[in-house]
C-alpha positions as CSV (number, residue, x, y, z in Angstrom):
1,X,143.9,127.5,147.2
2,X,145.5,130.4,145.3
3,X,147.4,130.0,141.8
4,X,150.7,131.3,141.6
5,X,149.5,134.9,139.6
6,X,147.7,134.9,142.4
7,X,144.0,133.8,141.6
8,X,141.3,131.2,143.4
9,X,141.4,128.4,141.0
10,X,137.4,126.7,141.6
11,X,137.2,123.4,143.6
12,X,137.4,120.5,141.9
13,X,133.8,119.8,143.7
14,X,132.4,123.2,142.1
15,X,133.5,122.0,138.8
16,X,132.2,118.3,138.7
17,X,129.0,120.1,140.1
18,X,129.0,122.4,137.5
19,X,129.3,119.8,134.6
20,X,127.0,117.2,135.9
21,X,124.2,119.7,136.2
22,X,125.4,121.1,132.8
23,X,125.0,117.1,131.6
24,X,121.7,116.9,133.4
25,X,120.5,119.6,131.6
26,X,121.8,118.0,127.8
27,X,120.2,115.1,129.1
28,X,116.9,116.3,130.1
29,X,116.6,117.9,126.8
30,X,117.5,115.4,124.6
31,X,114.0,113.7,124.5
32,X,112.3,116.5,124.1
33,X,114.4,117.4,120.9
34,X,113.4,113.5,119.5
35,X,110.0,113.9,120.6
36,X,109.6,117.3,118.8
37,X,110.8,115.7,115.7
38,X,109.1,112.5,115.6
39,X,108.9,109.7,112.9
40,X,108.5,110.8,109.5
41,X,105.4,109.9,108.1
42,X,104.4,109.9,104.6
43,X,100.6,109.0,103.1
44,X,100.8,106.7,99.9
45,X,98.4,105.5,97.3
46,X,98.7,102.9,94.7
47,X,97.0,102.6,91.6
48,X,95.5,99.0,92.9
49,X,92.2,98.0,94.4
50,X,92.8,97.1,97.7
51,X,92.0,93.4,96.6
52,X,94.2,93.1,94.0
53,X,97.4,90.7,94.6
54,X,99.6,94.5,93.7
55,X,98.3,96.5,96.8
56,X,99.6,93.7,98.5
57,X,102.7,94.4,97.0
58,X,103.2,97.8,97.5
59,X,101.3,97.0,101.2
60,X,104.6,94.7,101.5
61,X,106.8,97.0,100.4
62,X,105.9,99.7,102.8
63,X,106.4,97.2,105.7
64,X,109.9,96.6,104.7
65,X,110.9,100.1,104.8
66,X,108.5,100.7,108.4
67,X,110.5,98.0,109.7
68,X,114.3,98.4,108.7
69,X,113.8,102.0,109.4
70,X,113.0,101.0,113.3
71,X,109.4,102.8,112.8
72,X,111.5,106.2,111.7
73,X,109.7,106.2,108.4
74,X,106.3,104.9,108.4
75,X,104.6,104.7,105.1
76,X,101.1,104.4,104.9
77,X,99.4,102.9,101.8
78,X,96.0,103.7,100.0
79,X,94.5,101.6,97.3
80,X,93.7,103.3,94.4
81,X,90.8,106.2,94.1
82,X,90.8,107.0,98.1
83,X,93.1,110.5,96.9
84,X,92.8,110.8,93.6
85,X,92.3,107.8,90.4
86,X,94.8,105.7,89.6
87,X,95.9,107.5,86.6
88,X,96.2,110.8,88.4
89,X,99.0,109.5,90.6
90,X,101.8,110.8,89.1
91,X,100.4,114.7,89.4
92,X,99.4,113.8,93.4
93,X,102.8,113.0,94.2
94,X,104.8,115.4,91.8
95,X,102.9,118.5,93.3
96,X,102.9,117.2,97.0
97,X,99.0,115.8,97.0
98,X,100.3,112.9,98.1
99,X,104.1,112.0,99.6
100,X,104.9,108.5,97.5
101,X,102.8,105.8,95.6
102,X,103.1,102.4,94.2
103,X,101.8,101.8,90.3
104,X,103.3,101.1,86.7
105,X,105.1,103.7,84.6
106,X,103.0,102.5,81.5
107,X,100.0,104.6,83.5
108,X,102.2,108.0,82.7
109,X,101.7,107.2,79.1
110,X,99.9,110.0,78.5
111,X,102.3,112.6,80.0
112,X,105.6,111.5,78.0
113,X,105.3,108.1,76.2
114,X,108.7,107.2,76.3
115,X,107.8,106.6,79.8
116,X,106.2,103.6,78.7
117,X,109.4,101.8,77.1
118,X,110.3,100.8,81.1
119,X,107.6,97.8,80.3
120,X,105.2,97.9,77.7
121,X,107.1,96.7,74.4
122,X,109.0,93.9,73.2
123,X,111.8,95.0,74.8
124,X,114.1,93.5,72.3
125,X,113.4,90.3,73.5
126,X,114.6,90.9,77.3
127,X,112.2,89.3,80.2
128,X,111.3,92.1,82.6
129,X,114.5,91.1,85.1
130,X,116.9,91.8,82.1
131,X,115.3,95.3,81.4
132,X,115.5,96.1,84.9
133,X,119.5,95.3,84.7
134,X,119.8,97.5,81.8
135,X,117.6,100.3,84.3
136,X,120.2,99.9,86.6
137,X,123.5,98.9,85.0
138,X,123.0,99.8,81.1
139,X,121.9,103.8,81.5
140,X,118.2,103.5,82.1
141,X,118.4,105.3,85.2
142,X,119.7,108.1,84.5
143,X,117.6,108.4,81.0
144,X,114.7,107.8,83.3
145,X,116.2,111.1,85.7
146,X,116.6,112.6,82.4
147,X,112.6,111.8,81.2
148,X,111.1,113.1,84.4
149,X,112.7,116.6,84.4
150,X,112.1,116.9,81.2
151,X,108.0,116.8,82.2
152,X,109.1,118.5,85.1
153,X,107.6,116.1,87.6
154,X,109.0,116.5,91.1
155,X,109.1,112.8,91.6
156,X,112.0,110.0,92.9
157,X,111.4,106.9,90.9
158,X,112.2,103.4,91.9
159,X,111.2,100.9,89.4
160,X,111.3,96.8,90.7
161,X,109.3,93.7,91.0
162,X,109.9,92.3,87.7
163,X,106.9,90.8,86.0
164,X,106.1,87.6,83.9
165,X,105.1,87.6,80.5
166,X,101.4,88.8,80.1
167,X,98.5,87.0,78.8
168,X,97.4,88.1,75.8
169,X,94.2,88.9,76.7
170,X,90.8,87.3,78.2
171,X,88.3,87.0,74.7
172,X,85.1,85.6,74.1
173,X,86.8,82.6,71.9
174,X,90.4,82.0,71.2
175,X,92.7,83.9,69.0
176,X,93.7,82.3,65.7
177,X,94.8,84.9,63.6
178,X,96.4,88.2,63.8
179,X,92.9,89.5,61.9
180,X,90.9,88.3,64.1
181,X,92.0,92.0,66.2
182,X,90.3,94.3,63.9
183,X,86.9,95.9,65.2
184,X,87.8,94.3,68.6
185,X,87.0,96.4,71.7
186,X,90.1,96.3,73.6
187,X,91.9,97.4,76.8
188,X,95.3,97.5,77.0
189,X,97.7,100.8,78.2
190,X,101.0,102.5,77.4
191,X,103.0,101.5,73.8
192,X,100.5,98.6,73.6
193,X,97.4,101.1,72.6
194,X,99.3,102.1,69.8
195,X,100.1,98.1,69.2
196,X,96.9,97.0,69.1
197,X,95.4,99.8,67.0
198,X,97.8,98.9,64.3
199,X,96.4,95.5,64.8
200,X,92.8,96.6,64.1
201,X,91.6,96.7,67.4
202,X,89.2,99.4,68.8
203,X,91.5,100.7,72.6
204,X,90.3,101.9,75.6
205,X,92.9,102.2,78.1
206,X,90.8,101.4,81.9
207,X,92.8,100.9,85.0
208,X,92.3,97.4,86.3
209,X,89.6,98.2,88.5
210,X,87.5,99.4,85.8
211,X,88.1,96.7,83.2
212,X,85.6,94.0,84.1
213,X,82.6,96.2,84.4
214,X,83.2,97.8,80.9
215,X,83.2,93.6,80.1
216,X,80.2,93.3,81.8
217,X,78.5,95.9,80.3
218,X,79.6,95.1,76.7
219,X,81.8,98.0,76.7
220,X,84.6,95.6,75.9
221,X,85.4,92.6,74.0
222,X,88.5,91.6,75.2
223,X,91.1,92.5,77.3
224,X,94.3,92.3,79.3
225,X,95.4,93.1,82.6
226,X,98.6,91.1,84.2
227,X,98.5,87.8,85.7
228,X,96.4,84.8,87.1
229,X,96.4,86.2,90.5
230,X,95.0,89.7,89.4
231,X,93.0,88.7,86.5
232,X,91.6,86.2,89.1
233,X,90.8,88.6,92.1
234,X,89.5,91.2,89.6
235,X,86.9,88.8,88.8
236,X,87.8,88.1,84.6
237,X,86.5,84.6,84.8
238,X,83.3,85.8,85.5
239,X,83.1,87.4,82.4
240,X,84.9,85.6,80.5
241,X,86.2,81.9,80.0
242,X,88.9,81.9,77.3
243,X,92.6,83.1,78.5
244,X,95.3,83.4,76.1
245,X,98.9,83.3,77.2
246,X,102.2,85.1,75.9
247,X,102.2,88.3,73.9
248,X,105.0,90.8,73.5
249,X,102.6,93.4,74.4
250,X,104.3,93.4,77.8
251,X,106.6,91.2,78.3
252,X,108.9,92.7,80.6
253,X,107.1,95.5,83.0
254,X,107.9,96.2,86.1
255,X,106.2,98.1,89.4
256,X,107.5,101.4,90.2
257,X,107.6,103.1,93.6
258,X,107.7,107.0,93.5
259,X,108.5,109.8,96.2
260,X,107.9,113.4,96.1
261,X,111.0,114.5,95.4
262,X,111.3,117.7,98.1
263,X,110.0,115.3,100.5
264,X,112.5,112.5,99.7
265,X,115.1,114.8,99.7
266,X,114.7,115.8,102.7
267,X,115.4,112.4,104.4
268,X,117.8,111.9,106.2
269,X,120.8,110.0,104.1
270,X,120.4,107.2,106.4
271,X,116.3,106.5,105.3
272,X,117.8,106.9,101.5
273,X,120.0,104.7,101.9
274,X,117.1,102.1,103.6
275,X,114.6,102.9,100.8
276,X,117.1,101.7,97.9
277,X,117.8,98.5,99.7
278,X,114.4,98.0,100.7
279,X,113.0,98.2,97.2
280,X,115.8,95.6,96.0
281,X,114.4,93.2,98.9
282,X,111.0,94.0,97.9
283,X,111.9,93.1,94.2
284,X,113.2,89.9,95.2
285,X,110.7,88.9,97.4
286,X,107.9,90.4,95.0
287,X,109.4,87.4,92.2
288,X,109.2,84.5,94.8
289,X,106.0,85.3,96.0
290,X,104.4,86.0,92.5
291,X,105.9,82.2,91.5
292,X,104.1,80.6,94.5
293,X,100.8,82.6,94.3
294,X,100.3,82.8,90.2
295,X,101.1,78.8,89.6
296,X,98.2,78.4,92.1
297,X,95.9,80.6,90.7
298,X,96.8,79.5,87.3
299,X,95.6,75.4,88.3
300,X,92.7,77.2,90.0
301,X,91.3,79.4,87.5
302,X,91.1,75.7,85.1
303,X,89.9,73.4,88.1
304,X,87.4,75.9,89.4
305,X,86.7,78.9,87.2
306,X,86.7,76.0,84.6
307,X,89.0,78.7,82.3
308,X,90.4,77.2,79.1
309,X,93.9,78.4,78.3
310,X,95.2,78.4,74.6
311,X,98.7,79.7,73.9
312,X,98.6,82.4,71.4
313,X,99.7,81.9,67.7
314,X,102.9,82.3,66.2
315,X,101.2,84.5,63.8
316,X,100.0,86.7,66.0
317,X,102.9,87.5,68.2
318,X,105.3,88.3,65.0
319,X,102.3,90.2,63.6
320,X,102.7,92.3,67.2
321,X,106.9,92.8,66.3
322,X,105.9,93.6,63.1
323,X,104.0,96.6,64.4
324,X,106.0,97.2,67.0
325,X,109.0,98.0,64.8
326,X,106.5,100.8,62.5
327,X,105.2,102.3,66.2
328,X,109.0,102.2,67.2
329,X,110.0,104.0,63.9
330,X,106.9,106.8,64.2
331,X,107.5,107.7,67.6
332,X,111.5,107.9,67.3
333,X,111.1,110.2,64.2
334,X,108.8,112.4,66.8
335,X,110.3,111.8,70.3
336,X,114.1,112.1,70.7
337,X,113.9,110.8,74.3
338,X,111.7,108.0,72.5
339,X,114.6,107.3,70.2
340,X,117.7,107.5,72.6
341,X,115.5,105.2,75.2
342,X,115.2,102.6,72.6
343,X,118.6,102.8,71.2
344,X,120.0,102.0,74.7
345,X,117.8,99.2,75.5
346,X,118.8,97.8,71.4
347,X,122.1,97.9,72.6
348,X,121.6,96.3,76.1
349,X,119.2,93.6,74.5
350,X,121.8,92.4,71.5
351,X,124.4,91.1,74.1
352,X,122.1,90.3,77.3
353,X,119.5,88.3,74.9
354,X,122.0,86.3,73.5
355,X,124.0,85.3,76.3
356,X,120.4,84.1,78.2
357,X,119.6,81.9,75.1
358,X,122.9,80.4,74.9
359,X,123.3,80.2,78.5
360,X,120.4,78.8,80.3
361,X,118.4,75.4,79.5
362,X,114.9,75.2,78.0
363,X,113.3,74.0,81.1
364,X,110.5,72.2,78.7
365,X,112.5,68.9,78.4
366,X,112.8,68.4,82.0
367,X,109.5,69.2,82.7
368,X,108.2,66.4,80.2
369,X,110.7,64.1,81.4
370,X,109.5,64.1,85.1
371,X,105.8,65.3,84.8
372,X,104.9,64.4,81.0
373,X,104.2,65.8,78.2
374,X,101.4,68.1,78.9
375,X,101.4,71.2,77.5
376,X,100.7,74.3,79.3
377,X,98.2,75.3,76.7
378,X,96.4,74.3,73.9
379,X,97.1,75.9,70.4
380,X,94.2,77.9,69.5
């Protein structure tokens, strides 16, 4: 058939011909461009022993991310000293040794210790779900963005799974006085060195896995580590039998997650957007399972470990403010970043704080009412 200039227009049977092997061949190679790309993998570690109750959280968290990314990002965990030791973590994953890892930002003490104020102080009286409010809706986000660069670490940092109050400390016989800290071997990290040196008390800053050996071995006196799960696992009641509870040492850490930050920037926006929501749903889910698996420990550790608990004096935690406010006042005069992260968290504390106390029931009353009046631990 000839076109009016004059020229053969092709069949239509040429042209559908034409396309559908020109489709075939956008098909065929389709695959081969997913299979040349592949899931992303990345190799974590935490700072964790692979029995301790917080592997299992950052195991959790990687499954959530594995999962709602379809098996496009696959994250595989370590525990703690299979790359590098727990306090070398955040120089494995800032230079690339490692692609992400699961820890505490008190273990970065040592590199910038404002880095510590995301958990280990008073926190002006905020539990560790208020300070992670004021992390994401009172500025400490970006003064956290801010803190990083200014170490130049080449990280992404998520921080989450808020934490209960701490025990004050597993000791060889209760606590009665704030004096009763001087000369005492300790372990604590982060601000709470410098708390507990102001209290008397000899530090040594051990990650978890080390602490009860240095026990053992009389290294220690005393020390602190998290919660009745942990402090369980890690083996403290073999060493000791005498747990005190509440301190303002750390009464409102958190967990942090961190990525490389070339390799999390080169994720696609869609894997982003997944790791944000997946560390929210890990957060949650981190809080109900800590509820259900510390109360247990907590019955077991008196029923079988035969641990006596003694809530710690009144004397001693305002002796602990007390020296909080001087280690606060030190480190501001030194630290700028020190003084504008505690000036925000001030701020953030004065409204949040009061609203909580005003707002929400002592649960105390109820509890005697239905269960009687037993007291969850004797005064020391």
């Amino acid at each position: 058939m000839s076109t009016p200039q004059g020229k053969t227009q092709p069949s239509r049977r040429k042209f559908l011909t034409g396309a559908a092997a020109a489709t075939g061949t956008a098909a065929l190679g389709f695959p081969m461009i997913v299979k040349a790309q592949g899931p992303i993998s990345m190799r974590w570690q935490s700072t964790w022993p692979s029995k301790d109750i917080f592997h299992e959280y950052a195991l959790d968290f990687a499954k959530k991310v594995n999962e709602m990314t379809g098996g496009d990002l696959k994250i595989e965990v370590l525990p703690a000293g299979a790359v590098v030791p727990a306090f070398g973590l955040l120089d494995a994953v800032s230079k690339g040794t490692l692609d992400g890892g699961h820890g505490v930002l008190v273990y970065h003490y040592g590199k910038q210790n404002a880095l510590a104020l995301w958990g280990s102080s008073p926190a002006f009286g905020m539990d560790a779900n208020m300070l992670l409010s004021w992390h994401k809706y009172g500025g400490g986000k970006e003064l956290l963005q801010k803190l990083y660069a200014s170490i130049g670490a080449n990280v992404v940092s998520y921080p989450y799974g808020p934490m209960f109050t701490q025990p004050l400390g597993w000791f060889k016989k209760p606590v009665t006085k704030p004096e009763d800290f001087k000369g005492l071997k300790y372990r604590t990290v982060g601000i709470s060195i410098d708390l507990f040196t102001g209290m008397g008390a000899a530090v040594n800053a051990l990650p978890g896995g080390e602490i009860v050996p240095a026990i053992d071995r009389g290294l220690l006196d005393a020390a602190e580590f998290n919660n009745a799960t942990s402090d369980r696992l890690l083996g403290f009641p073999d060493v000791s039998k005498v747990c005190m509870l509440q301190s303002y040492h750390q009464n409102a850490e958190q967990l942090e997650i961190t990525f490389n930050k070339t390799k999390y920037d080169a994720l696609p926006e869609k894997i982003r957007a997944i790791i944000a929501y997946a560390t929210e749903a890990a957060s949650a889910d981190m809080s109900w399972k800590s509820i259900s698996r510390y109360s247990q420990d907590y019955i077991e550790l008196q029923t079988k470990d035969k641990v006596r608990f003694y809530k710690t004096p009144d004397s001693v935690l305002q002796k602990q403010l007390e020296v909080f406010d001087q280690v606060n006042a030190k480190k501001s005069a030194e630290n700028p970043m020190w003084k504008e992260i505690v000036e925000s968290q001030r701020k953030y504390a004065e409204r949040t704080v009061r609203w909580d106390l005003d707002t929400n029931v002592n649960r105390r009353m109820a509890y005697n009412h239905y269960f009687g009046k037993k007291p969850a631990a004797k005064k020391a």
